[in-house]
C-alpha positions in Angstrom: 0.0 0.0 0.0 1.3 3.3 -0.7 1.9 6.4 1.3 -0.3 5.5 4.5 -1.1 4.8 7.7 -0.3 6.1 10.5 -1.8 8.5 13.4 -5.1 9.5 14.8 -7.6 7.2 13.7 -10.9 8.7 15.4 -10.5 12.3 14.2 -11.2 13.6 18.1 -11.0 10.6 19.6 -7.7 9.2 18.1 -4.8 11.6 17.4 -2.0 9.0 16.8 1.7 9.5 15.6 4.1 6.7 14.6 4.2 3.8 14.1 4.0 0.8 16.7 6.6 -2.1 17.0 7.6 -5.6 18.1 9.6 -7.0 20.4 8.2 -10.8 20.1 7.5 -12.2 23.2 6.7 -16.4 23.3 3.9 -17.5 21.5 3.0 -19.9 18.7 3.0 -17.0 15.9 6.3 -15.8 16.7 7.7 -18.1 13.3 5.4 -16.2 11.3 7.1 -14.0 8.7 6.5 -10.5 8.6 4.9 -8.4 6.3 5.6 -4.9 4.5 3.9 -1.6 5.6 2.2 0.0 2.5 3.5 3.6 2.7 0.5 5.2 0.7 -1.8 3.6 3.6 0.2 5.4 6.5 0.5 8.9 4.0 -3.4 8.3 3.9 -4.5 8.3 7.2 -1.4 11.5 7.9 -3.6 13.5 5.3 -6.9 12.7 7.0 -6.0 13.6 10.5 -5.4 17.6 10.8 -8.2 17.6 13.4 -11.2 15.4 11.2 -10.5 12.9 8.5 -11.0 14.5 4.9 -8.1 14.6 2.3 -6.5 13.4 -0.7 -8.8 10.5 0.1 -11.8 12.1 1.0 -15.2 10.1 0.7 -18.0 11.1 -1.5 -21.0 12.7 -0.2 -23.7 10.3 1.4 -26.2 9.3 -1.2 -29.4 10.6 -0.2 -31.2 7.8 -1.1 -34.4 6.9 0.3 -36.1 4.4 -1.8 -35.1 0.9 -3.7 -35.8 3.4 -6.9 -33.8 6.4 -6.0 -30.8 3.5 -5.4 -31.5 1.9 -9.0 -31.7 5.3 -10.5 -28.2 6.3 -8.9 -26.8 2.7 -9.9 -28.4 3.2 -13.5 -26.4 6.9 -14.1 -23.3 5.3 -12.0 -23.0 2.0 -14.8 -23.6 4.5 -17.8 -20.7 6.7 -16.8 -18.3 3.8 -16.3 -19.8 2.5 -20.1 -19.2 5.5 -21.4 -15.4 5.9 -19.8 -14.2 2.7 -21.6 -15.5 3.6 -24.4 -14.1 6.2 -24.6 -10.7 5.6 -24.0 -11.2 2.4 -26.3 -10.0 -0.1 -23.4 -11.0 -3.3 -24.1 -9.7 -5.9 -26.8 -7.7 -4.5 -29.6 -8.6 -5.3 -33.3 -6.1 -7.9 -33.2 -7.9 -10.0 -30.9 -4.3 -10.1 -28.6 -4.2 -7.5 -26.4 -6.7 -5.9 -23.6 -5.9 -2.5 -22.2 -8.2 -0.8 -19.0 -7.4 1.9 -17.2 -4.1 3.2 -15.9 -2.0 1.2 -17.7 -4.1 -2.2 -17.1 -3.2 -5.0 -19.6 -3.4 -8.8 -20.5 -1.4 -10.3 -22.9 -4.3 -12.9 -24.6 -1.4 -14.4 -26.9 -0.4 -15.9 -23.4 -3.6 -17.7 -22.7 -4.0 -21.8 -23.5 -5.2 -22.6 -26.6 -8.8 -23.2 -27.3 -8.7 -20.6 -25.1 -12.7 -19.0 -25.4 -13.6 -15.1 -24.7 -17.3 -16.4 -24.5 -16.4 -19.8 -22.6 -19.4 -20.5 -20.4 -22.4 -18.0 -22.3 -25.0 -19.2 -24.0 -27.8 -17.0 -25.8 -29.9 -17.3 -22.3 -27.2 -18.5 -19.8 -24.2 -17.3 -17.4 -22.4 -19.9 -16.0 -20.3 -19.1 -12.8 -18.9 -21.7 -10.4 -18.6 -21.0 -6.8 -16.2 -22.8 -4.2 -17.2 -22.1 -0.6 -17.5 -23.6 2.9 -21.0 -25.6 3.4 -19.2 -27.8 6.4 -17.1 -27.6 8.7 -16.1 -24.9 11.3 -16.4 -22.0 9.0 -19.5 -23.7 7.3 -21.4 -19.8 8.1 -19.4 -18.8 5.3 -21.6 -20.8 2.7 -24.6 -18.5 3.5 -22.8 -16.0 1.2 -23.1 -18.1 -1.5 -26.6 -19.0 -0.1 -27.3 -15.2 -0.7 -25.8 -15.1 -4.4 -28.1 -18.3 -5.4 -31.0 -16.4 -4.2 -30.1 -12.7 -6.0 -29.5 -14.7 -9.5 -32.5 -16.8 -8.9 -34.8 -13.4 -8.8 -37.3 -13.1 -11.7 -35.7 -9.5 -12.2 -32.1 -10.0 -12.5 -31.8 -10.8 -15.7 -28.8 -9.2 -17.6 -29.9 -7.5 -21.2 -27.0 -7.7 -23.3 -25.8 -5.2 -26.2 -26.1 -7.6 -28.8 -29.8 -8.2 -28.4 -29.6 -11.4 -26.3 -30.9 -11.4 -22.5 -28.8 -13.8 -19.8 -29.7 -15.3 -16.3 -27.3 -16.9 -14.2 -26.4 -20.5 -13.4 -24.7 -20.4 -10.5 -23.1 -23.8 -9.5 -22.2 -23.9 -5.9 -19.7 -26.3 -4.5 -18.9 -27.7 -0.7 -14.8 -27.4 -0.3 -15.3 -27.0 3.8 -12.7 -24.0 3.8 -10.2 -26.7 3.1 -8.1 -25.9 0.0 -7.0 -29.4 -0.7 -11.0 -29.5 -1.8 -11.2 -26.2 -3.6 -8.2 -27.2 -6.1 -10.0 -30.5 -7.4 -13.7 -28.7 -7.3 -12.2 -25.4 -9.1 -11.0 -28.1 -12.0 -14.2 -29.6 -12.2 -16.0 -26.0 -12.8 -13.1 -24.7 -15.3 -12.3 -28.8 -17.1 -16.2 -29.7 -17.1 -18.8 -27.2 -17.0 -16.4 -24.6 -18.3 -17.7 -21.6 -16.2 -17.7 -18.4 -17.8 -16.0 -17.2 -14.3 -15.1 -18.9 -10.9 -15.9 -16.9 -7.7 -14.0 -18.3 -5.0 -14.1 -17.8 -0.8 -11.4 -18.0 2.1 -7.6 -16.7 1.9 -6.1 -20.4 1.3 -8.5 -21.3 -1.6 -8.0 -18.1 -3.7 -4.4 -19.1 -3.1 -4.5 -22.0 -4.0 -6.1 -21.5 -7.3 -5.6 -17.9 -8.7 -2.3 -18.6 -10.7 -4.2 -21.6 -12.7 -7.6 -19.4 -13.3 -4.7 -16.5 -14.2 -2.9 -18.8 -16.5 -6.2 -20.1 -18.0 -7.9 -16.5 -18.4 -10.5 -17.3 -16.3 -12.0 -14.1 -14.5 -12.2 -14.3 -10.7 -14.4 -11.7 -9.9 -14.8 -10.1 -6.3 -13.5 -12.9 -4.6 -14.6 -13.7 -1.1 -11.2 -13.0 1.0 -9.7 -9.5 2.4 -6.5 -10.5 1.5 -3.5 -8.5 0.3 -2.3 -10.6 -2.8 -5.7 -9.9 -4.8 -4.5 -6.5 -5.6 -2.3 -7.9 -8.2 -3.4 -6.4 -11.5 0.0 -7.3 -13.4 0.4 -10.7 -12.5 -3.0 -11.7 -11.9 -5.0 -9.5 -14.1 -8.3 -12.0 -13.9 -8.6 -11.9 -10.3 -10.3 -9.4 -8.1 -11.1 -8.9 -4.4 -13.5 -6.8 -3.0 -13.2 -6.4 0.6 -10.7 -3.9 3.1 -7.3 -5.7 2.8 -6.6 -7.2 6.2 -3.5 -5.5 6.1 -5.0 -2.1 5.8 -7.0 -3.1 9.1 -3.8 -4.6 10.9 -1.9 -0.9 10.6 -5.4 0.5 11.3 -4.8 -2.0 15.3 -1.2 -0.4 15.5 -1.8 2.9 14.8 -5.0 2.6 17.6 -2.4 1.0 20.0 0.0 3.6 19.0 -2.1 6.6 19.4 -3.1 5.3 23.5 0.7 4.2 23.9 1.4 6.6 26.4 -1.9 5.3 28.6 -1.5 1.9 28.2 2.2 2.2 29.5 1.6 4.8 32.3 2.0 1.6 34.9 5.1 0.0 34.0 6.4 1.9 30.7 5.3 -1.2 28.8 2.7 -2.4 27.0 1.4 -6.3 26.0 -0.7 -6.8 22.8 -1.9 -10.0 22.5 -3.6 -12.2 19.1 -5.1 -15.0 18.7 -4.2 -16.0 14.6 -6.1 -17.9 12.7 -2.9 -20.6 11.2 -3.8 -20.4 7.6 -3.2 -17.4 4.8 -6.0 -15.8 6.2 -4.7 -14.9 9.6 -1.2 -14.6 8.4 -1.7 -11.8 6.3 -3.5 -10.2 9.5 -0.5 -11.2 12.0 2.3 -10.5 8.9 0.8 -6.5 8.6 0.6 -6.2 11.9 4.3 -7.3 12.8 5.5 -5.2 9.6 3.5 -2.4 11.1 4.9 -2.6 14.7 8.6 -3.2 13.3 9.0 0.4 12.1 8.2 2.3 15.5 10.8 4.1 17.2 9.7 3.4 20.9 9.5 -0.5 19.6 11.0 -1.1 23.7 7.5 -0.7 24.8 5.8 -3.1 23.1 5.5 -6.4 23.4 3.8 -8.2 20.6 2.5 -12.3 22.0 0.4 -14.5 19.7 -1.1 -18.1 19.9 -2.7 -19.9 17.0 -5.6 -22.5 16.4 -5.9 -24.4 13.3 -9.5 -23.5 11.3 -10.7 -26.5 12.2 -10.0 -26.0 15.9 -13.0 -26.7 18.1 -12.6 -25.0 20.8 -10.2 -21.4 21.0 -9.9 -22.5 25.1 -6.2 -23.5 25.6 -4.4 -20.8 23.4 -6.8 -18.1 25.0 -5.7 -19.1 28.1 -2.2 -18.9 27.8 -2.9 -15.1 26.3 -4.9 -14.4 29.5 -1.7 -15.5 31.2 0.6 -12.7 29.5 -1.6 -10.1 31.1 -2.2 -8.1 28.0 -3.5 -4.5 27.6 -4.6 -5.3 24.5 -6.1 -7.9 23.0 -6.6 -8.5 18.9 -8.6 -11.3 17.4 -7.1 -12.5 13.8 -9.6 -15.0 13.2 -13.0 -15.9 11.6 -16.1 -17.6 12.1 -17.3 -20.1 15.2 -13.8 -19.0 17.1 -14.6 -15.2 17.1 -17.9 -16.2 19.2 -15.9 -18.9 21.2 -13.5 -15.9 21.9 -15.8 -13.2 23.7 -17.1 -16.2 25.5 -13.3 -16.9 26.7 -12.8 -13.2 27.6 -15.7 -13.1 29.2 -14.6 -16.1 31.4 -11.1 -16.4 32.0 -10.9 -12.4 33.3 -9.4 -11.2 30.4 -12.9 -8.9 29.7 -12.2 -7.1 33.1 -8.3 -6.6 32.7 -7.4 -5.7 29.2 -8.2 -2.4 28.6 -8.8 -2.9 24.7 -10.8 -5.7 22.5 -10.2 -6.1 19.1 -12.8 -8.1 16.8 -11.6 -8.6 13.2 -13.8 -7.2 10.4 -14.8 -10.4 9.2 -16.4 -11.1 12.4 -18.6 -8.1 12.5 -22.1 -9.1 12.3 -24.7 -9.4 15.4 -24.8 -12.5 14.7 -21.4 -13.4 15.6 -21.7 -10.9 18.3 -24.8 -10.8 19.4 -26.9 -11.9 22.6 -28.1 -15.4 20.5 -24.3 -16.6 20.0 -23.0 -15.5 23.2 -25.6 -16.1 25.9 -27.4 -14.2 29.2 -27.7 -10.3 28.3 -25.0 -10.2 25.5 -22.9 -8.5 27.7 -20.1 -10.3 26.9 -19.9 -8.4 23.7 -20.5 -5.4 25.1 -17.4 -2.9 24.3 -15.1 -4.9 22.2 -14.0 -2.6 19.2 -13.2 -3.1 15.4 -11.8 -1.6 12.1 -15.4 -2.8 11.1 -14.3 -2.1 7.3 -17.3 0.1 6.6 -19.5 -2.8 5.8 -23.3 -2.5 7.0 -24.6 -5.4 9.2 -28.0 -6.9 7.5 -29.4 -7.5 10.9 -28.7 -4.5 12.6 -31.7 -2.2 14.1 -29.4 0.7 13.0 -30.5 0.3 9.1 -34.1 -0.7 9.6 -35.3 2.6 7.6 -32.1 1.5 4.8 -33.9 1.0 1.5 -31.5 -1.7 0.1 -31.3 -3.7 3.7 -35.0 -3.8 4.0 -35.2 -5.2 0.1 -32.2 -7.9 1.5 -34.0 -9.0 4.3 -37.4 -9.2 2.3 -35.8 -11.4 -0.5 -34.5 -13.2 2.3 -37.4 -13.5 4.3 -39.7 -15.2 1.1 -37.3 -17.6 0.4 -38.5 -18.5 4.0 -34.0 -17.7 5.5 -34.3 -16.1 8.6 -31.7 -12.9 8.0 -30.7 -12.1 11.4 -28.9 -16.1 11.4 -26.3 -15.4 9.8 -24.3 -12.1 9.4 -22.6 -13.7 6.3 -25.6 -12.8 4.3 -25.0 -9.0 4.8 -21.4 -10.0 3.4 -23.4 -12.0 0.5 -25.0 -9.2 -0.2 -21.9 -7.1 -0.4 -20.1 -9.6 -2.9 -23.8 -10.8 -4.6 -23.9 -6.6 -5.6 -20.6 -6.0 -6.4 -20.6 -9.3 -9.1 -24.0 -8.1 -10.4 -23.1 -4.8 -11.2 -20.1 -5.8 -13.2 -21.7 -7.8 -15.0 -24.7 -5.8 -16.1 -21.5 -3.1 -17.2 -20.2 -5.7 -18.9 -23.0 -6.7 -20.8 -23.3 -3.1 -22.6 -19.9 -3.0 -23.8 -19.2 -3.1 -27.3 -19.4 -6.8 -28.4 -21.6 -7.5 -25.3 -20.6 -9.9 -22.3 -17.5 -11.6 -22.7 -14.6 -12.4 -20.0 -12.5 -9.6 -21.5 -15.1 -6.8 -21.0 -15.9 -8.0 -17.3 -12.5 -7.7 -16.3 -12.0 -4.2 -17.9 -15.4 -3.6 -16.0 -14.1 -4.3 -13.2 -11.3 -2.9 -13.1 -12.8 0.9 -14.1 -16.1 0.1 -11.2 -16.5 3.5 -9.7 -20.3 3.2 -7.9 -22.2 3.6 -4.4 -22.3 0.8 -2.6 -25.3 -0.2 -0.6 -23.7 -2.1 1.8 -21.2 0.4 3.0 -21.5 3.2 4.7 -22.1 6.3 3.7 -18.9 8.1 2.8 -16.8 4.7 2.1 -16.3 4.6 -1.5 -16.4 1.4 -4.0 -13.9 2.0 -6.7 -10.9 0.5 -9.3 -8.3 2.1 -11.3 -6.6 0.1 -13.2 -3.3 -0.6 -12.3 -2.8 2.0 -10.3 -5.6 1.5 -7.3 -6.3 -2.6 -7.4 -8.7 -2.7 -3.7 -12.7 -1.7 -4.1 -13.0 -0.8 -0.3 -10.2 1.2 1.2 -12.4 3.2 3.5 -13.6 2.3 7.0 -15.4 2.5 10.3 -14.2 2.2 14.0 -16.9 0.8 15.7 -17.6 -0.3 19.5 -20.2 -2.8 20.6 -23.1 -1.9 22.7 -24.8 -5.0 24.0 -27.9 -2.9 25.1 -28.5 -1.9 21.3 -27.1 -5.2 19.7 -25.4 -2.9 17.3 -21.8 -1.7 16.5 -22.0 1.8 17.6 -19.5 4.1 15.3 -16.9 5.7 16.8 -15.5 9.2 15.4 -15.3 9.3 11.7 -14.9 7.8 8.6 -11.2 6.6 7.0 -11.4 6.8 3.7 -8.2 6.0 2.1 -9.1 5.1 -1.6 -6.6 5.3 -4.2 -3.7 4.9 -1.5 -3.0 1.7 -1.5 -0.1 -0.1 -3.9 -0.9 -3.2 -5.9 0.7 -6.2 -4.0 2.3 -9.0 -5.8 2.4 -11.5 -3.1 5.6 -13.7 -2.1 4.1 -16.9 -0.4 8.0 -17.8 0.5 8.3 -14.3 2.6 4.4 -13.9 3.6 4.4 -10.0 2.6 3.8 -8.1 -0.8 7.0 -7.1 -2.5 
C-alpha cells in the first residue's frame, strides 16, 4: 500500500503518531514472517488527520437515497458513466484479438492464454455460467450463507442481464462444498473450469483463492470479487483475472497499531510497557493479519514498549480454550482477534470467562467477524454483555441484521428477498457479506454486458477494473472504486466501531477513514508472507 497509515484514527478521539513495534514475546505466531507496511496507507490516514478525516482521500458525499428506486436510479447513471469511460478511451480488446488494455495502464497479454482458449467460454444465448467454491461444512460452514445469498439474487425473476447484442442472460450459478479446506477447492475449481467450463469462478477464504488464482490466471479465467480480504488480490499485473472486493486485512492490521500507538502513552503509564496479544487464525487468512501487523509494529521508534504475544488455532479448531488461556496468562493491555467464524464467538465467551474482559483495557474483533450475529446476545448467551465494548476496524461494511438500518432501503429489500425464500436474515451475518459480494458481481456484470461486443470475459474484467459506484452495503462516505493498475482494492475506507450489548449494534466511533486510491498493488511472495 502506498503512502499510508499512520496516526489519529478517530479524528477527536484518536490523534496518533508513529508507528508501533515488536519486540516478540513467546507465543505460537512468533515463526510467522512478517509483512511490508504499505506507505501510501500510512501517508493516507497523515492526510486525513489535521483535526477530522478528509483529504487526498476524501469520501464522496452520502447518497441521499431513500427508496429501492432512488438506489437503481443512482446505480443506473453510475454504470452509464463507467460505459461510457471505456469507451471512450477504447479499453477493451484491440482489433487484433491479442491485447486488452483498461485503465491506468491495465493490460493482459491474450497471446499468453491456453489454446482453445474461449472469450465467450461459459455464455450461451440465455445462460451465465459461474462456479462458486465455498464452505458448506465444517467450522467456517457460516461462510456458505454468502453463496446461499448469491443463489438467491440470481435466482430473482428480475435479475436478468440485457446484453448489447440483443440477447438477455440469467445466471447458473453452480455452488460447490470445499469445507474451507483448500486441498477440496483445487480439485472442485478443476471440475468447474475442465467440465462445466464456467464463464467465471468466484471463489471464498484466503487459502482457496491461493491456491487457485495462478491456474484461473494462466487459464484466463475471471475471478471476480472474490470472497477474501487479502492482500495478494491487488495484483493487477500478475493476476490480471482476479479481483477482491473487501478492506485488505493488512490495511486493518496498521489501522490495530496505529489505535495502539495513538493510547501508547496510557497503556504504559503503569510500567512503561505495553502487551498486545492475538489470537491468529494458522492459515493465509490470519497470516496476512499477523504478517501486517508485525511489519506495522517493526517500524516504531519506541518498539522497547511493546510487546507483541500470539497463539494460534488451526481452522478446524473446536474450541479457542487452551491458546486463550495462555494469552490471559501474558496479562495483556490489548487484546486483537485474527480469526473468523465459530472461534470469534468462542473468543468473547473466553474473555468473558477467563478475566481477560475485566483486565485488558482494549478488545479487538476482526472485520470479518462483525455481524450481530457473531456478536450478538443469540451466539453468546445471558444479556450479550459479553460483547459489550469490544472494538473493530469494522471495514465500513453494514450489518443486515442491525436495528441501526431498519429505515435502509437496500437492507429492507435484502431481508425481504430473504425473508420469502422462508431464510431467517438475522442467522447469519454472512448474508449482509453476501450481499456485499452478490452486488458488487451483479453490477459488473450488467456493465459488462453493454460494452461493445456485449458480455465476454475480456469486457468484465476491464469492468471491473474501471467500477466507480455507491455501494449499498457500505457506509455512507466509504467509496467502492478501481483504477486500473494504479488503485487494485474496491474498499479502502472504513469505520471504528464499539459494541453496545444494550442496542445489539456496532455503535461508530468518530469518523470515517477513507483512504481510496492509496493503496499499492501487491504481488504477493508466499515464501516471505508479505507483498513485495
Amino acid at each position: 500500500m502506498k503512502r499510508g497509515l499512520r496516526r489519529a484514527l478517530f479524528g477527536a478521539v484518536l490523534a496518533a503518531t508513529s508507528v508501533a513495534a515488536a519486540s516478540c514475546g513467546g507465543g505460537d505466531g512468533d515463526g510467522v514472517t512478517s509483512g511490508t507496511i504499505d506507505e501510501g496507507v500510512r501517508a493516507g490516514v497523515d492526510e486525513q488527520l489535521g483535526g477530522n478525516t478528509t483529504g487526498s482521500g476524501a469520501a464522496a458525499p452520502a447518497t441521499e437515497a431513500k427508496t429501492m428506486a432512488d438506489l437503481e436510479e443512482i446505480w443506473a447513471a453510475e454504470r452509464a458513466a463507467v460505459v461510457e469511460k471505456i469507451k471512450a478511451n477504447g479499453w477493451g480488446i484491440d482489433a487484433a484479438g491479442t491485447t486488452v488494455t483498461g485503465p491506468e495502464g491495465f493490460t493482459i497479454d491474450l497471446s499468453k492464454c491456453p489454446a482453445g482458449w474461449s472469450n465467450t467460454e461459459g455464455l450461451t444465448d440465455t445462460e451465465i455460467k459461474i462456479g462458486h467454491t465455498t464452505a458448506q461444512s465444517g467450522t467456517l460452514a457460516d461462510s456458505g450463507n454468502i453463496g446461499k445469498v448469491m443463489s438467491v439474487l440470481f435466482e430473482d425473476p428480475d435479475t436478468v442481464y440485457a446484453d448489447a447484442t440483443g440477447k438477455t442472460r440469467r445466471v447458473n450459478f453452480i455452488v460447490s462444498d470445499d469445507g474451507y479446506d483448500p486441498a477440496r477447492t483445487i480439485p472442485l475449481v478443476d471440475e468447474l473450469i475442465d467440465s462445466e467450463r464456467v464463464f467465471a469462478a468466484v471463489t471464498h477464504g484466503s487459502p482457496s483463492i491461493m491456491k487457485t488464482y495462478d491456474k484461473l490466471n494462466q487459464r484466463c479465467i475471471p475471478q471476480p470479487v472474490s470472497q477474501s480480504g487479502h492482500p495478494a488480490w491487488g495484483d493487477p499485473v500478475n493476476h490480471p483475472w482476479t479481483t477482491g472486493a473487501m478492506m485488505a486485512y493488512n490495511t486493518e492490521a496498521v489501522l490495530w497499531g496505529a489505535f495502539v500507538e495513538g493510547r501508547l502513552e496510557e497503556l504504559s503509564a503503569d510500567d512503561g510497557k505495553v502487551t498486545v496479544a492475538s489470537l491468529v487464525m494458522n492459515n493465509d487468512f490470519g497470516k496476512s493479519y499477523d504478517g501486517g501487523f508485525r511489519a506495522f509494529l517493526a517500524q516504531f521508534p519506541g518498539r522497547d514498549k511493546i510487546e507483541y504475544v500470539t497463539e494460534t488455532i488451526e481452522p478446524s479448531a473446536p474450541t479457542v480454550k487452551d491458546p486463550m488461556t495462555t494469552l490471559a496468562s501474558q496479562g495483556p493491555e490489548v487484546f486483537i482477534a485474527m480469526t473468523a467464524g465459530i472461534s470469534c464467538t468462542q473468543t468473547i465467551t473466553e474473555v468473558a470467562e477467563n478475566g481477560m474482559k475485566e483486565a485488558v483495557e482494549y478488545l479487538f474483533m476482526p472485520s470479518t467477524c462483525k455481524a450481530s450475529s457473531t456478536v450478538g446476545k443469540e451466539k453468546v448467551g445471558g444479556d450479550g454483555s459479553a460483547s459489550g465494548g469490544w472494538w473493530i476496524i469494522g471495514g465500513g461494511q453494514k450489518d443486515i441484521a442491525s436495528p441501526h438500518f431498519d429505515d435502509d432501503p437496500y437492507i429492507s429489500w435484502a431481508r425481504d428477498l430473504l425473508t420469502d425464500k422462508g431464510i431467517d436474515y438475522k442467522s447469519s451475518g454472512q448474508f449482509g457479506l453476501g450481499f456485499f459480494h452478490a452486488w458488487a458481481t451483479d453490477q459488473a456484470l450488467r456493465i459488462a454486458s453493454q460494452l461493445d461486443g456485449g458480455l465476454t470475459r475480456v469486457n468484465l474484467i476491464v469492468a471491473l477494473r474501471s467500477m466507480d459506484m455507491t455501494h449499498p452495503m457500505l457506509l455512507p462516505g466509504i467509496k467502492f472504486n478501481m483504477n486500473g493498475n494504479a488503485d487494485p482494492y474496491y474498499v479502502e475506507g472504513t469505520d471504528i466501531s464499539r459494541y453496545d450489548h444494550t442496542k445489539q449494534a456496532w455503535v461508530q466511533e468518530g469518523a470515517i477513514i477513507e483512504l481510496s486510491g492509496q493503496s499499492d498493488p501487491c504481488v504477493w511472495d508466499q515464501a516471505a508472507g508479505s507483498c513485495t
